[in-house]
KEKOL-260094 format. One record per residue (C-alpha): residue number from 1; x, y, z; residue in one letter. Coordinates in steps of 0.1 Angstrom, whole numbers. Layout:
     i       x       y       z   aa
   NUM       X       Y       Z    A
...
***
This chain:
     i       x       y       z   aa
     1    -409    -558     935    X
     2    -411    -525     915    X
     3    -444    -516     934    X
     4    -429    -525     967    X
     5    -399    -501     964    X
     6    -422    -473     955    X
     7    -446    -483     983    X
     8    -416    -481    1006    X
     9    -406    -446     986    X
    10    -437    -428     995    X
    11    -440    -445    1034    X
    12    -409    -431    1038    X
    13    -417    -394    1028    X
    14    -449    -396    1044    X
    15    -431    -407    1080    X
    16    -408    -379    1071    X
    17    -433    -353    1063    X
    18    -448    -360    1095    X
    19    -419    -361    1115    X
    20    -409    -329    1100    X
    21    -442    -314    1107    X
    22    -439    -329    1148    X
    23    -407    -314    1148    X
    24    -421    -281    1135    X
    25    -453    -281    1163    X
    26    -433    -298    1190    X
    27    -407    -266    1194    X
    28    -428    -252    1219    X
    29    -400    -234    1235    X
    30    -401    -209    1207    X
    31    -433    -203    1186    X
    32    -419    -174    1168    X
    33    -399    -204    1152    X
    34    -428    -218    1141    X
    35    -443    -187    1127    X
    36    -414    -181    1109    X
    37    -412    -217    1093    X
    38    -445    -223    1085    X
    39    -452    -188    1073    X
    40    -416    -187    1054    X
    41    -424    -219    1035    X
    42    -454    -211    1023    X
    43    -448    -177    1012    X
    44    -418    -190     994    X
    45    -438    -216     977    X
    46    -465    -189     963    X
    47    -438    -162     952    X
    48    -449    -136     982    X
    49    -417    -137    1004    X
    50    -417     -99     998    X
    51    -452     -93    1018    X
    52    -476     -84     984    X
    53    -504    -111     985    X
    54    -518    -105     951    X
    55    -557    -100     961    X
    56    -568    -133     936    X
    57    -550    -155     962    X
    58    -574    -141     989    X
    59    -603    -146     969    X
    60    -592    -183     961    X
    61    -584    -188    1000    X
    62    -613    -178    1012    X
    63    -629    -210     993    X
    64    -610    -230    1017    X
    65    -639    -240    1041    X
    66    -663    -241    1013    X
    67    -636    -275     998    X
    68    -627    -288    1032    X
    69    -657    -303    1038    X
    70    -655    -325    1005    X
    71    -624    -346    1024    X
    72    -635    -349    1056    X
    73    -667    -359    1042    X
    74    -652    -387    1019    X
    75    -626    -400    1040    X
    76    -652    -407    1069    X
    77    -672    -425    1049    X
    78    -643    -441    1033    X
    79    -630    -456    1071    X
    80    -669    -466    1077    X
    81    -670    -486    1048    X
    82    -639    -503    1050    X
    83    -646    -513    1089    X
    84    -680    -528    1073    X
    85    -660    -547    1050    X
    86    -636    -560    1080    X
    87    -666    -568    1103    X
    88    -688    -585    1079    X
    89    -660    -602    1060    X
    90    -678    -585    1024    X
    91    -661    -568     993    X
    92    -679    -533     999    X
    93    -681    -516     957    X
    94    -644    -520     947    X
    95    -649    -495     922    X
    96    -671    -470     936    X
    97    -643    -468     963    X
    98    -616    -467     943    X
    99    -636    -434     929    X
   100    -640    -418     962    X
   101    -600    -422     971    X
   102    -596    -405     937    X
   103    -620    -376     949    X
   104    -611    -374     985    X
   105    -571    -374     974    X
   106    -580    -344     950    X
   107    -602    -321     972    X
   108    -573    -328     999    X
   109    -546    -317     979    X
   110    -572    -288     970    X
   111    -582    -278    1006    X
   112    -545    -279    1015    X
   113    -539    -254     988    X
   114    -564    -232     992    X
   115    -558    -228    1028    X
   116    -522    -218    1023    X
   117    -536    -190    1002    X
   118    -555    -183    1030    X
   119    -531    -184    1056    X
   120    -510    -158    1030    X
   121    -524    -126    1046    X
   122    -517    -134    1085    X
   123    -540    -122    1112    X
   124    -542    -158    1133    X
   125    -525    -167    1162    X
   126    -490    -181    1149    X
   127    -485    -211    1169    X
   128    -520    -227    1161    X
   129    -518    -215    1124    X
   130    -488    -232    1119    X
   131    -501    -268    1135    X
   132    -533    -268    1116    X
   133    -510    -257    1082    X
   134    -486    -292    1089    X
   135    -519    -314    1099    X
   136    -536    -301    1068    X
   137    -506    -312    1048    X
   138    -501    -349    1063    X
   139    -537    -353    1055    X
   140    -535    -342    1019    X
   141    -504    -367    1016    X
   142    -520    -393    1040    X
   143    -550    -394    1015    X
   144    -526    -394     982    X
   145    -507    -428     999    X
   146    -541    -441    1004    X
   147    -551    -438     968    X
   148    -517    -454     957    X
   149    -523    -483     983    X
   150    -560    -486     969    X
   151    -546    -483     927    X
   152    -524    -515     937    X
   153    -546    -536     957    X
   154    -572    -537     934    X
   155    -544    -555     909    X
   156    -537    -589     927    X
   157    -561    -583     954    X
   158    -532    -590     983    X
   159    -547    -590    1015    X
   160    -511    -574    1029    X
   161    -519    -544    1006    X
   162    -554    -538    1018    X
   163    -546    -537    1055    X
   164    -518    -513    1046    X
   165    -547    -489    1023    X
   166    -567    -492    1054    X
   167    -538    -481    1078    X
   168    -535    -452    1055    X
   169    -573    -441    1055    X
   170    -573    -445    1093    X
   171    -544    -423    1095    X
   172    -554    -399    1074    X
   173    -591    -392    1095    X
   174    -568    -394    1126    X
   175    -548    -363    1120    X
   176    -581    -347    1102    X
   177    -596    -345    1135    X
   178    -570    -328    1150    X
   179    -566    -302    1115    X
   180    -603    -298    1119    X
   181    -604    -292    1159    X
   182    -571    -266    1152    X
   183    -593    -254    1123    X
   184    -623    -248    1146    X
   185    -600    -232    1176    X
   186    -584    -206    1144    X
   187    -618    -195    1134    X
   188    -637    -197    1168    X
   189    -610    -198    1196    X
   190    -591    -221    1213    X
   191    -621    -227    1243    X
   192    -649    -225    1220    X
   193    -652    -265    1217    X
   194    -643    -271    1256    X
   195    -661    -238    1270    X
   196    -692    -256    1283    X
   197    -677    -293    1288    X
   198    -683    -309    1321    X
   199    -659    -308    1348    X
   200    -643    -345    1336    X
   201    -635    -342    1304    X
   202    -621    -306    1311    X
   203    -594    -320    1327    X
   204    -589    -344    1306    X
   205    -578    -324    1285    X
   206    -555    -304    1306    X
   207    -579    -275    1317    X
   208    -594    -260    1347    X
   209    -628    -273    1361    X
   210    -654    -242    1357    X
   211    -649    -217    1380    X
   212    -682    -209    1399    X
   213    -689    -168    1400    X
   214    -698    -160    1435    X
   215    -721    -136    1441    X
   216    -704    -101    1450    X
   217    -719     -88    1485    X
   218    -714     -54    1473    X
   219    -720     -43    1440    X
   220    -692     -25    1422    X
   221    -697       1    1392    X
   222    -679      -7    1355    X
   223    -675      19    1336    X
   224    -701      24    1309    X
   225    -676      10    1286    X
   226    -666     -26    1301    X
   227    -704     -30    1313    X
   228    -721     -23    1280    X
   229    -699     -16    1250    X
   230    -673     -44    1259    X
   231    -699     -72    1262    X
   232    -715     -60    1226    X
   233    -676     -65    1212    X
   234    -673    -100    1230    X
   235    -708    -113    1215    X
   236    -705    -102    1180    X
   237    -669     -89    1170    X
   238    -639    -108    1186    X
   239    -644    -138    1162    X
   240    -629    -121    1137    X
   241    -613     -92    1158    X
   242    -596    -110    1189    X
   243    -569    -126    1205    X
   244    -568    -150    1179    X
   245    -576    -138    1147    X
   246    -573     -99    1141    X
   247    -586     -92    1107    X
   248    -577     -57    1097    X
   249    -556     -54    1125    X
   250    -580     -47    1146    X
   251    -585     -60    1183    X
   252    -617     -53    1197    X
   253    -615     -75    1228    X
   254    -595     -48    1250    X
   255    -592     -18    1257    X
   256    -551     -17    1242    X
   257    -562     -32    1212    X
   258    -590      -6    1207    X
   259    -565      20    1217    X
   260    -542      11    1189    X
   261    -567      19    1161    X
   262    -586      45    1178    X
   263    -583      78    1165    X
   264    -589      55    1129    X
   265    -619      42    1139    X
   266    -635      63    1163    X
   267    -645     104    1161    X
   268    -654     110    1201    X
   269    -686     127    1198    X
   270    -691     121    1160    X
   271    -706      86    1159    X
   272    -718      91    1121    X
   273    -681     100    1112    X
   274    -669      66    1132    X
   275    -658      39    1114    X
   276    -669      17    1138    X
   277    -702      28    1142    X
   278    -708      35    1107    X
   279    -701      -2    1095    X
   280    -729     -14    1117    X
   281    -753       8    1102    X
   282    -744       9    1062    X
   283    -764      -3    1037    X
   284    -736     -17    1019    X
   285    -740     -55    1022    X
   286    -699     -56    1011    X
   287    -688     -32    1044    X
   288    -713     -40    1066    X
   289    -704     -55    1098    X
   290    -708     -84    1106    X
   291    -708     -95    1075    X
   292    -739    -115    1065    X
   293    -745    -146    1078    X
   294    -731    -137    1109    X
   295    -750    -129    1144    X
   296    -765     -91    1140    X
   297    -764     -66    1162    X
   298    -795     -51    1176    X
   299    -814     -16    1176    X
   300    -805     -14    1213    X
   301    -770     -30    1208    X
   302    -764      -1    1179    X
   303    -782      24    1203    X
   304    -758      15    1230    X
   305    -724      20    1208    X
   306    -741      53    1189    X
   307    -745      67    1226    X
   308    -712      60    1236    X
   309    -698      76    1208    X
   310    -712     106    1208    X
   311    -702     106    1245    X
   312    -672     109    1238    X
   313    -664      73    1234    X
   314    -646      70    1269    X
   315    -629      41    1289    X
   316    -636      53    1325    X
   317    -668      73    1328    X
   318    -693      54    1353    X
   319    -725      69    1337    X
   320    -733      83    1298    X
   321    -721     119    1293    X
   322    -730     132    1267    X
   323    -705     158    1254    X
   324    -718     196    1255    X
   325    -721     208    1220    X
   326    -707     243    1217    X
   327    -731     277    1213    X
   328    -727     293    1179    X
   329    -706     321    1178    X
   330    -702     345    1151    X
   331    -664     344    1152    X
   332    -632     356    1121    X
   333    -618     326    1109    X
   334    -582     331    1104    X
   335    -554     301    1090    X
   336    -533     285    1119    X
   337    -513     262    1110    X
   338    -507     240    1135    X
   339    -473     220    1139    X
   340    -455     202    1167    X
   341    -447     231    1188    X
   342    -480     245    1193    X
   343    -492     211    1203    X
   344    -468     214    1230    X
   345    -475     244    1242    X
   346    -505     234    1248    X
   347    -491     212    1274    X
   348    -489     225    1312    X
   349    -459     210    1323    X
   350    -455     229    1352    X
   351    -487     207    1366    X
   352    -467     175    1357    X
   353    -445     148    1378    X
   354    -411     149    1369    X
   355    -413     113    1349    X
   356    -445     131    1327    X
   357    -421     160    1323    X
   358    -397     139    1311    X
   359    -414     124    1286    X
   360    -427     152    1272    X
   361    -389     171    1269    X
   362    -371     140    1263    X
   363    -393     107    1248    X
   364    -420     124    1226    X
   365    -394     147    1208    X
   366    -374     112    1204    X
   367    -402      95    1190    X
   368    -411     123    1168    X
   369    -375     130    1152    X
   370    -360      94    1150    X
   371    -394      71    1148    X
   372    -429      90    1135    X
   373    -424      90    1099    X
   374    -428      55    1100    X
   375    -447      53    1131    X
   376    -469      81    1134    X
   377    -500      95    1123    X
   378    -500      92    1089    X
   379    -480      58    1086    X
   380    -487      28    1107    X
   381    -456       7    1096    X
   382    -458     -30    1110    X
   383    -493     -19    1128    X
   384    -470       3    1152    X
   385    -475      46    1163    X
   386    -453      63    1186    X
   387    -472      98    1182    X
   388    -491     102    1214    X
   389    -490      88    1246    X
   390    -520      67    1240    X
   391    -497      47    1214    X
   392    -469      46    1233    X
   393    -492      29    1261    X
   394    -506       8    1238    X
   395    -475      -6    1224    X
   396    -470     -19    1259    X
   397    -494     -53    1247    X
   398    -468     -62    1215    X
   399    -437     -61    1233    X
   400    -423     -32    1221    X
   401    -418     -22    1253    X
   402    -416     -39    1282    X
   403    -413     -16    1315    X
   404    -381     -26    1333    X
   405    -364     -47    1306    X
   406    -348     -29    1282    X
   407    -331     -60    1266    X
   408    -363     -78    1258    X
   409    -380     -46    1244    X
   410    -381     -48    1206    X
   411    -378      -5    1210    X
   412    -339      -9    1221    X
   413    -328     -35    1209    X
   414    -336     -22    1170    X
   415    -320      10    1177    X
   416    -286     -13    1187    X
   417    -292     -43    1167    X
   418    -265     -52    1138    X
   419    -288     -62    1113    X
   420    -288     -31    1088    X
   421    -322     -50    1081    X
   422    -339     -45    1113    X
   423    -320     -14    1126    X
   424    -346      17    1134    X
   425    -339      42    1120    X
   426    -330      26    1089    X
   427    -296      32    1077    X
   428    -314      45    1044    X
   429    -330      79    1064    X
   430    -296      86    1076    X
   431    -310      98    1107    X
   432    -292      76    1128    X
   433    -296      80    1165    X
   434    -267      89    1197    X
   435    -250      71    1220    X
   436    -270      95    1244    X
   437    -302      86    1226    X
   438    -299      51    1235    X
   439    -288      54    1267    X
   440    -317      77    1276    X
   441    -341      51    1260    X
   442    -327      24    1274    X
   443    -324      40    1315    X
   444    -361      53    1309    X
   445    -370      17    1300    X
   446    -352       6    1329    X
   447    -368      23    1357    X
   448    -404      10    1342    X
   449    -413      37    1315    X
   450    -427      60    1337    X
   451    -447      93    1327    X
   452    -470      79    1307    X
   453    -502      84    1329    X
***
């Protein structure tokens, strides 16, 4: 009777957790929500709610697909047994089983743990990190319920209890298919599995049949960028640097998300002093990129990026300039000290449209008195820059702002929100902005954001 109410106990928290977990996933109509839930209970469980991920819990996480496979492993062969038992009406090695739920219950709870530590430092897309974080869960409790169910079946060898230990194994590799395929999707993309399916079981799975490139009658010029540096990106960088997972904040499968770490990264001209050039090339087998094991770039490949570079690392150029390198010139060096009013002057405005003028009297000083000590050159607060008109540009991608919606821009409404805690500036810079500063923002918003060209 006891081992009934307990059975009951911990069918009933595992329906919950799931539930819970559904519910969580299921909220489609905000994913921010999820974000915030998943994200919010994990850091609260690991003592990080204030952002500082102590650099041990990375190096633990990153263990997490080196345990997984212990699980998955176990509980197939788990299920395989047991339907051999079913079929062929056989006790299968009681005890060797009872071992394996042991194991596979442990390295569950283990994967599940070291994948929250994992999951600690961000960088995945939210709404898929937060599914695979509840499946992984359900399936470390899934396999703890199966372990229980085995412990007292084994006791009075009840046929009742068995079929309920094998309803809990099957369970469990249920929803670790669908952790591993959201696994998969986190580390590879969501179309990585599905890219080359046939036509059939695309849609049945809710996509689009293949679309058949036709071929162009006339042939139309990329720039150098999109038709050689771009594809080098695609091949061998956006694993780690794309639309799903952005390690070091950095986004190499656009041209925005390029622009928002470029003058970091990149030296026009100066591929040796690049970043992103000189990772390829180090002999460091710590910085090195890709890291090892992953698929290396070429001579040509590095050729190709070197070249670019040192062209001046441009977005629109049809054809490879290189830029001119300067004569020598005996010349008096004298100090200047440059500040935000020569850089002005260097500006022409009398050669601009009236939005570019605007921006340049009116937006940029804005940005640089109200917004660049946290968002400028120097600091990169919440990934975000408001220096240049580059970064303003690029800030287009996050939200930030959105051209003709002023309410939905994450720009105006921190500069009217309530929340002391998310107001910009912060109250503690006492720098607060006007009435007339607001309304300027929010009017240039309004009429698209112009002058940014």
């Amino acid at each position: 009777m006891r081992n009934n109410k307990l059975f009951i106990c911990i069918s009933s928290l595992f329906l919950s957790f799931t539930a819970f977990a559904s519910d969580a996933v299921a909220a489609g109509a905000d994913p921010e929500a999820q974000q915030t839930l998943f994200m919010k209970m994990i850091r609260a469980i690991t003592f990080t709610s204030d952002g500082n991920i102590p650099d041990f819990f990375i190096f633990l996480g990153r263990h997490h697909p080196l345990i997984l496979h212990l699980p998955v492993g176990l509980l197939a062969v788990i299920a395989f047994l047991e339907i051999f038992s079913w079929w062929r009406k056989v006790e299968i090695y009681d005890e060797a089983m009872y071992i394996l739920c042991w194991i596979a219950a442990v390295t569950s709870v283990g994967a599940a743990g070291l994948g929250i530590l994992l999951a600690l430092p961000g960088g995945y897309n939210p709404e898929l990190l937060s599914r695979h974080g509840w499946l992984g869960l359900a399936v470390a409790v899934a396999a703890i319920l199966a372990l229980y169910l085995k412990h007292h079946y084994r006791k009075d060898k009840i046929m009742a209890k068995r079929h309920r230990f094998r309803g809990a194994i099957f369970i469990a590799c249920v929803l670790m298919g669908f952790a591993g395929h959201d696994g998969g999707s986190l580390t590879h993309g969501t179309e990585y599995l599905f890219e080359y399916a046939p036509d059939p079981l695309r849609q049945m799975t809710g996509r689009s049949k293949k679309t058949v490139k036709e071929k162009e009658t006339k042939i139309k010029k990329l720039p150098y960028f999109e038709a050689k540096v771009l594809p080098i990106f695609e091949k061998h960088c956006v694993s780690c640097h794309g639309e799903e997972k952005m390690k070091g904040k950095l986004k190499l499968n656009n041209i925005l998300g390029i622009m928002r770490r470029y003058d970091k990264i990149i030296a026009p001209g100066h591929a040796m002093d690049s970043e992103l050039y000189a990772l390829l090339v180090t002999e460091d087998t710590e910085e090195i990129m890709p890291p090892e094991g992953n698929s290396i770039l070429t001579k040509e490949e590095k050729a190709i990026i070197h070249d670019w570079i040192d062209g001046g690392a441009s977005f629109s150029d049809i054809e490879l300039k290189p830029m001119a390198k300067p004569a020598p010139t005996e010349v008096k060096m004298e100090k200047v000290e440059v500040n935000s009013e020569t850089v002005k002057a260097i500006v022409d405005l009398s050669k601009l449209s009236v939005e570019q003028r605007f921006v340049h009297e009116k937006i940029l000083p804005f940005f640089e008195a109200k917004c660049t000590k946290c968002h400028g050159e120097k600091k990169d607060k919440g990934d975000l820059r408001l220096h240049t008109i580059e970064m303003i540009k690029a800030s287009f991608e996050e939200e930030v702002i959105i051209p003709g919606n002023p309410e939905d821009s994450w720009l105006y409404d921190s500069l009217i929100t309530d929340d002391e805690d998310s107001l910009m500036p912060p109250p503690k810079e006492k720098n607060p902005v006007t009435k007339e500063e607001i309304a300027m923002i929010k009017e240039w918003i309004k009429n698209g954001a112009k002058g940014l060209e």
